[in-house]
C-alpha positions in Angstrom: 0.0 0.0 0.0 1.4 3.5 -0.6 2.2 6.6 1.3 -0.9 7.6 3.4 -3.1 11.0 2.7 -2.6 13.4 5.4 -5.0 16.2 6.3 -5.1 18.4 9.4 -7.9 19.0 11.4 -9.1 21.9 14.1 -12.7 21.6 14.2 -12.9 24.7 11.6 -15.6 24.4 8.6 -12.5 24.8 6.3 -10.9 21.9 7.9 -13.7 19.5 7.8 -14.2 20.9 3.8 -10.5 19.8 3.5 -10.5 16.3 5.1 -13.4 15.3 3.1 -11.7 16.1 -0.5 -8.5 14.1 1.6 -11.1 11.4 1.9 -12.1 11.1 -1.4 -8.6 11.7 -2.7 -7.5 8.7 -0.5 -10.0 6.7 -1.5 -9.5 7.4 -5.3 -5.5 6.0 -4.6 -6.5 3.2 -2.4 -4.0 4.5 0.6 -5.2 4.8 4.1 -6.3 8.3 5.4 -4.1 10.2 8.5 -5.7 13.1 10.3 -3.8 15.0 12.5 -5.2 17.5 15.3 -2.7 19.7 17.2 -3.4 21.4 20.8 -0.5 22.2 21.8 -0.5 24.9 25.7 -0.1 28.3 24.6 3.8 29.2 24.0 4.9 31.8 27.0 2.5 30.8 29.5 3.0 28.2 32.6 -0.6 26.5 31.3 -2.3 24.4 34.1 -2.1 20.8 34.0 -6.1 20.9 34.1 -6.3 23.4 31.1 -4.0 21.1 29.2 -6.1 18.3 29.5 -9.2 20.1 28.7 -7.4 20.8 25.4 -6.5 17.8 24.3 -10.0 16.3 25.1 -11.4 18.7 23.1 -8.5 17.8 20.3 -9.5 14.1 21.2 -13.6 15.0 20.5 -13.0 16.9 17.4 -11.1 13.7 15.8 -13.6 11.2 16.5 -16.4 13.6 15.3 -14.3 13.4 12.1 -13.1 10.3 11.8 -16.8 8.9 12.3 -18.2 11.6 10.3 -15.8 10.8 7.2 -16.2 7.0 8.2 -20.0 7.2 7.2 -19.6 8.4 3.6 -16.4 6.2 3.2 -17.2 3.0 4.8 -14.4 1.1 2.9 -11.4 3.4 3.7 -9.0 3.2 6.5 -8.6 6.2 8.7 -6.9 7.0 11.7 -6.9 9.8 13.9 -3.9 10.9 15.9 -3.2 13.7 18.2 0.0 15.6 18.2 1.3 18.0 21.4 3.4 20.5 18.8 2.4 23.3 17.0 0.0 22.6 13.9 2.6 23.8 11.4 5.1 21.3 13.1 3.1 18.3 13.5 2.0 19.1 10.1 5.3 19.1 8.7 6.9 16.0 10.9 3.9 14.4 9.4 4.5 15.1 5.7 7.6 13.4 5.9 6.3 9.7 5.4 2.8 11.2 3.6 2.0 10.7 -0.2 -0.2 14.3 -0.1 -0.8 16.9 2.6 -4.1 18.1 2.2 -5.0 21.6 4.7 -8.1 23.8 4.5 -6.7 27.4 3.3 -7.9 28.8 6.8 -8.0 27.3 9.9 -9.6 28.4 13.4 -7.7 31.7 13.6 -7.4 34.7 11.6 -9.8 37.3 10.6 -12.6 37.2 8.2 -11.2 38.6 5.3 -8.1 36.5 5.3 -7.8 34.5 2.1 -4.6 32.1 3.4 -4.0 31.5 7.0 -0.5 31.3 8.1 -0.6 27.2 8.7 -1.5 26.7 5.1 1.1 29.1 3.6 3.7 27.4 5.7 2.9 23.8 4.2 2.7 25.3 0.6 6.3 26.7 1.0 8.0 24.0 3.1 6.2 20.6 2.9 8.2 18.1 1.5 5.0 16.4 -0.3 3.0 17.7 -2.8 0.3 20.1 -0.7 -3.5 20.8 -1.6 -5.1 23.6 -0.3 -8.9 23.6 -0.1 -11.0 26.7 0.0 -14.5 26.8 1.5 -17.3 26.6 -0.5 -20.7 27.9 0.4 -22.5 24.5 -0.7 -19.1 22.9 0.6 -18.5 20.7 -2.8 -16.2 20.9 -5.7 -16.0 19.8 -8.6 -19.6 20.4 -9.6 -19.0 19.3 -13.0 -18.4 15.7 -12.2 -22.0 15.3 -11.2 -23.1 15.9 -14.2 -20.8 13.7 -15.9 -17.4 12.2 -16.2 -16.8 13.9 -18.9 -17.3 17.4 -17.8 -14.5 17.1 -15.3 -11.6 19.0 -15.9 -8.4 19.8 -14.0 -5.6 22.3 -14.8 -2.0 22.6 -14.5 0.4 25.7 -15.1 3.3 24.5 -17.6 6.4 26.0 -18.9 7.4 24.4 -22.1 10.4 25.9 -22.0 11.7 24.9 -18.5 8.8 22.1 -17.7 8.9 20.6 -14.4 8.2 17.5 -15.0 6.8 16.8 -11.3 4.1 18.6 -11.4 3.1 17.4 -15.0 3.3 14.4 -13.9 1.1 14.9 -10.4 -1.9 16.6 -12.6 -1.7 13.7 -15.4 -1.8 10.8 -12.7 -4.9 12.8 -10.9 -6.6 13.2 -14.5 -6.5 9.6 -14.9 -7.8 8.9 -11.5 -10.5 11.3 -12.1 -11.4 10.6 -15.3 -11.1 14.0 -16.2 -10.2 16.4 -18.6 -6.5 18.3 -18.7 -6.3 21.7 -19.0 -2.0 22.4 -19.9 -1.7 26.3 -19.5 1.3 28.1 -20.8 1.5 31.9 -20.2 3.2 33.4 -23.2 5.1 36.8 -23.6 6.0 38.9 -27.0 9.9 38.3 -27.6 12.5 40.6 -26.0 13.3 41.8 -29.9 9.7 43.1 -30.2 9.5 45.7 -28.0 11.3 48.5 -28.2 11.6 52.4 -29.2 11.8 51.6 -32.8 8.6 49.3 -32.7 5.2 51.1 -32.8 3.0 47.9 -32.8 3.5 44.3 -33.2 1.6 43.1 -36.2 -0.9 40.2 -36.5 1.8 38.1 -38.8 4.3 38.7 -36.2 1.8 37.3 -33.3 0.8 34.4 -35.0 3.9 33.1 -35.6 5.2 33.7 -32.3 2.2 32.0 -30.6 2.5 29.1 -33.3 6.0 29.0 -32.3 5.0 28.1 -28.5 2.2 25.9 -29.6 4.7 23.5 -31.1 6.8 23.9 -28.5 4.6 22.9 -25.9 3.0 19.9 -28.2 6.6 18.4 -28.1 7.2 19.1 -24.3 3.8 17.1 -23.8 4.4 14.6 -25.9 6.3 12.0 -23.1 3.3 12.4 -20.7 0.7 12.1 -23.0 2.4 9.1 -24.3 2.8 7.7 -20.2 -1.0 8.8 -19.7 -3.1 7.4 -23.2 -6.6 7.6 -20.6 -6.4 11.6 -20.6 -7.8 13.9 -22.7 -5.5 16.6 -22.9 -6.4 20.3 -23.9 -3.1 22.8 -24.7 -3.7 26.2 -24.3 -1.3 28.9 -25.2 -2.7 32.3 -23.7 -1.3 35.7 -24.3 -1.5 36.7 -20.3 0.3 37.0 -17.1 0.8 33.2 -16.1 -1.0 34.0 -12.7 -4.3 35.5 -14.5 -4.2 32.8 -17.6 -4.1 29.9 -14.7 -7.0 31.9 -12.5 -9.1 32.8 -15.4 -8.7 29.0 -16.6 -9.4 27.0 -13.3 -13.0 28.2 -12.7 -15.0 25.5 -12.5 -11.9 23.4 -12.0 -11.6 20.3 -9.6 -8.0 21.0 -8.7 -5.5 23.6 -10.3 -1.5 22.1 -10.1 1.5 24.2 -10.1 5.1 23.5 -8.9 7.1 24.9 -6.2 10.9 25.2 -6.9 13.1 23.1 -3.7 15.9 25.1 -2.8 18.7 22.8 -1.5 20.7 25.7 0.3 17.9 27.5 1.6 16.8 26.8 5.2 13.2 27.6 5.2 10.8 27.4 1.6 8.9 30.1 -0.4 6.6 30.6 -3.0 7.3 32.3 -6.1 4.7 34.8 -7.2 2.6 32.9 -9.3 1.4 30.4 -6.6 1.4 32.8 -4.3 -1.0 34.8 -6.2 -2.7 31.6 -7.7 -3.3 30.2 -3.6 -4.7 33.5 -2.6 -7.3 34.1 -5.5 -7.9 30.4 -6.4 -12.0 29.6 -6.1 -10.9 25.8 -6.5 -8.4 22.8 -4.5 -4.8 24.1 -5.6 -2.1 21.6 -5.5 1.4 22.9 -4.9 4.2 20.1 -6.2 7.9 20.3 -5.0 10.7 20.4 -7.3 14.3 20.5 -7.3 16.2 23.0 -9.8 
């Protein structure tokens, strides 16, 4: 059996939204699901034994409710519910370490209303070592609307550079597509050439366009070619857009079950980031958006 699905837990609507889609996502890979709940005594203050155990019973109460709440509507999958006496973002991370996904809600408990990311979910985007999904809150509290109406409605999306492709993340949205069923949206943001701008140019003409947006339509047929050739099942939809590559992927993934993009793993660097696309993708996303490590 492979690496288990991991989603936190704090008795938060968002959390409960997020171990659901961890549910079904486990279910989908046939791997056990792990839900974590951290209750850790405030940092700085000399807590009361008492006080400590009140937390963790309520840690304790809000993992069964879970566990037999997600039980019902997964009867066949295997889940387990554990407690953890560090920090969320910690026990989050410690937990990655032997997980196959980290799923978190985009806010948890804490915050204020307006906030679009909570600090925990940043922190796993920029420094878990697994590929992360972040899980808004819907009003109806489902996703994906499109696959109850059919299979074939179902469409995910994954940013793509053809000219420096990461071929984690390609690979992470083509084996969810598959597992799904679903459609693949590839997006690659496109920019005029260096040459075409400048103080002699007074407008780029239509000619000139078209062959510079053929130009990255080939390009990113032949950079697809190895996964579509490792995933036959998926129906795979290119698109080449004339756009910032934060705005094509927003504009793209509405209506999407998941949007993918990667995250570049700095060796040397003691603590993660985002670059600005996912960081501007995870705080304007409607949908799931999966964040995928990569090295170079």
């Amino acid at each position: 059996m492979g690496h288990p699905v991991l989603a936190g837990v704090d008795g938060s609507a968002h959390s409960s939204v997020a171990a659901d889609w961890a549910a079904r996502e486990a279910a989908l890979r046939g791997v056990p699901l792990r839900l974590i709940h951290a209750s850790p005594p405030l940092p700085g203050t000399a807590v009361p034994l008492p006080a400590v155990d009140r937390l963790r019973h309520m840690g304790e109460r809000i993992l069964q409710r879970a566990v037999a709440d997600l039980s019902e509507h997964y009867p066949d999958l295997e889940i387990r519910g554990e407690q953890a006496d560090d920090a969320p973002a910690s026990a989050l991370l410690a937990a990655a370490r032997t997980a196959g996904l980290l799923v978190v809600g985009t806010r948890g408990t804490g915050g204020f209303g307006g906030l679009a990311v909570g600090s925990v979910a940043l922190r796993m985007a920029m420094a878990a070592p697994c590929p992360v999904v972040l899980v808004p809150r819907r009003p109806d509290g489902a996703f994906g609307e499109a696959t109850h109406a059919g299979r074939d409605a179902a469409q995910m999306v994954v940013g793509f550079d053809a000219h420096h492709p990461v071929g984690e993340a390609a690979d992470f949205a083509f084996s969810a597509a598959e597992a799904r069923g679903a459609r693949l949206r590839v997006v690659q943001a496109w920019t005029f050439p260096a040459e075409s701008v400048s103080s002699s140019t007074l407008a780029v003409t239509e000619e000139d366009r078209a062959t510079w947006e053929d130009q990255e339509v080939l390009q990113l047929s032949d950079a697809l070619r190895a996964w579509q050739e490792k995933y036959p099942q998926v129906t795979v939809r290119p698109d080449v857009v004339l756009l910032h590559p934060a705005e094509a992927l927003l504009n793209t993934s509405r209506g999407a079950e998941l949007l993918v993009v990667g995250r570049r793993i700095d060796p040397q660097a003691v603590e993660g980031r985002l670059g600005p696309i996912s960081h501007a993708v995870l705080h304007h996303a409607r949908c799931p958006v999966a964040v995928v490590p990569h090295l170079g």
